[in-house]
C-alpha positions in Angstrom: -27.3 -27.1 -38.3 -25.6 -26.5 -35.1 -23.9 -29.3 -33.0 -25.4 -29.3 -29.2 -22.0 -30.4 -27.0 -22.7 -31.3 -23.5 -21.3 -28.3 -21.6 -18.1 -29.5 -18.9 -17.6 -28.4 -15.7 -14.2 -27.0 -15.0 -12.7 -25.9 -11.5 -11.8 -22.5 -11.3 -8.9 -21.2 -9.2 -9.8 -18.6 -7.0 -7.4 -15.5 -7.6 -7.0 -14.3 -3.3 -7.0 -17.4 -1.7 -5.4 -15.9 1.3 -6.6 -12.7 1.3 -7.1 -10.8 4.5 -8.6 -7.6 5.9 -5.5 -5.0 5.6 -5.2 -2.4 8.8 -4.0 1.1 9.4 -0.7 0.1 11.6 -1.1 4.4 12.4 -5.0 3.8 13.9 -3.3 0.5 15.7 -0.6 2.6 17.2 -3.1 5.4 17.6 -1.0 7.8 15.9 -2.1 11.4 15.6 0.4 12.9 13.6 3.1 11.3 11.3 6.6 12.9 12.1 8.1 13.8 8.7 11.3 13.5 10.7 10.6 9.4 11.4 12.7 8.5 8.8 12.7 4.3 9.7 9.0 4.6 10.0 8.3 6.5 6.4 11.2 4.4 4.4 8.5 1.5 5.2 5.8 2.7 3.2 8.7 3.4 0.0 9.5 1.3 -2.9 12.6 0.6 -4.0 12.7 3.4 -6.4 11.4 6.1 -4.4 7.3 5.6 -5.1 5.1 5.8 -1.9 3.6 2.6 -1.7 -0.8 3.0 -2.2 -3.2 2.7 0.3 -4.4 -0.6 -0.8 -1.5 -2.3 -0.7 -0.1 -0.9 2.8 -3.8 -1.1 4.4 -3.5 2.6 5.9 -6.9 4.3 6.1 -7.6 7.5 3.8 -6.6 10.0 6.6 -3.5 8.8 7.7 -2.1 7.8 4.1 -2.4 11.7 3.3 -0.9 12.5 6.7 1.8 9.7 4.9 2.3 11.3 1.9 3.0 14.9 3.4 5.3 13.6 5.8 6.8 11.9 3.2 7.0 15.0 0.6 8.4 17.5 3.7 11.2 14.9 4.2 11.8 14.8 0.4 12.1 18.2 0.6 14.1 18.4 3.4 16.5 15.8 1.8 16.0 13.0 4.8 14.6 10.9 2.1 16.1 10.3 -1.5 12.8 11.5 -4.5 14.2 8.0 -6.0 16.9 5.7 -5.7 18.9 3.9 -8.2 
């Protein structure tokens, strides 16, 4: 036979409490092309260890974070900006 327990309500935490809408600083600025040559400006959107930070978590639309990572590939290339640091 099965024991019927009165069922407990608990709080639950919300995970984003203080979430917010994310924005493309590039559509802010109106920005039609990304200079690969802007090094302060592309060193923002790099981690620590070289990886190019995502879309969701810099808020850049779809258009401008591919414009982002080319710029950011031609300046690897180019040797402006280190493919990782240690």
């Amino acid at each position: 036979m099965r024991v019927m327990r009165p069922k407990v309500k608990t709080k639950r935490k919300r995970l984003f409490t203080t979430f917010r809408k994310r924005f493309c600083r590039f559509c802010v600025d109106k920005v039609r092309a990304i200079d690969y040559k802007d090094i302060k400006r592309l060193e923002v959107f790099l981690r620590e260890r070289g990886n190019i930070i995502s879309s969701r978590s810099s808020g850049n639309c779809a258009r401008h974070q591919r414009m982002l990572s080319e710029a950011i590939k031609k300046a690897r290339f180019i040797s402006l900006v280190p493919y990782t640091r240690v």
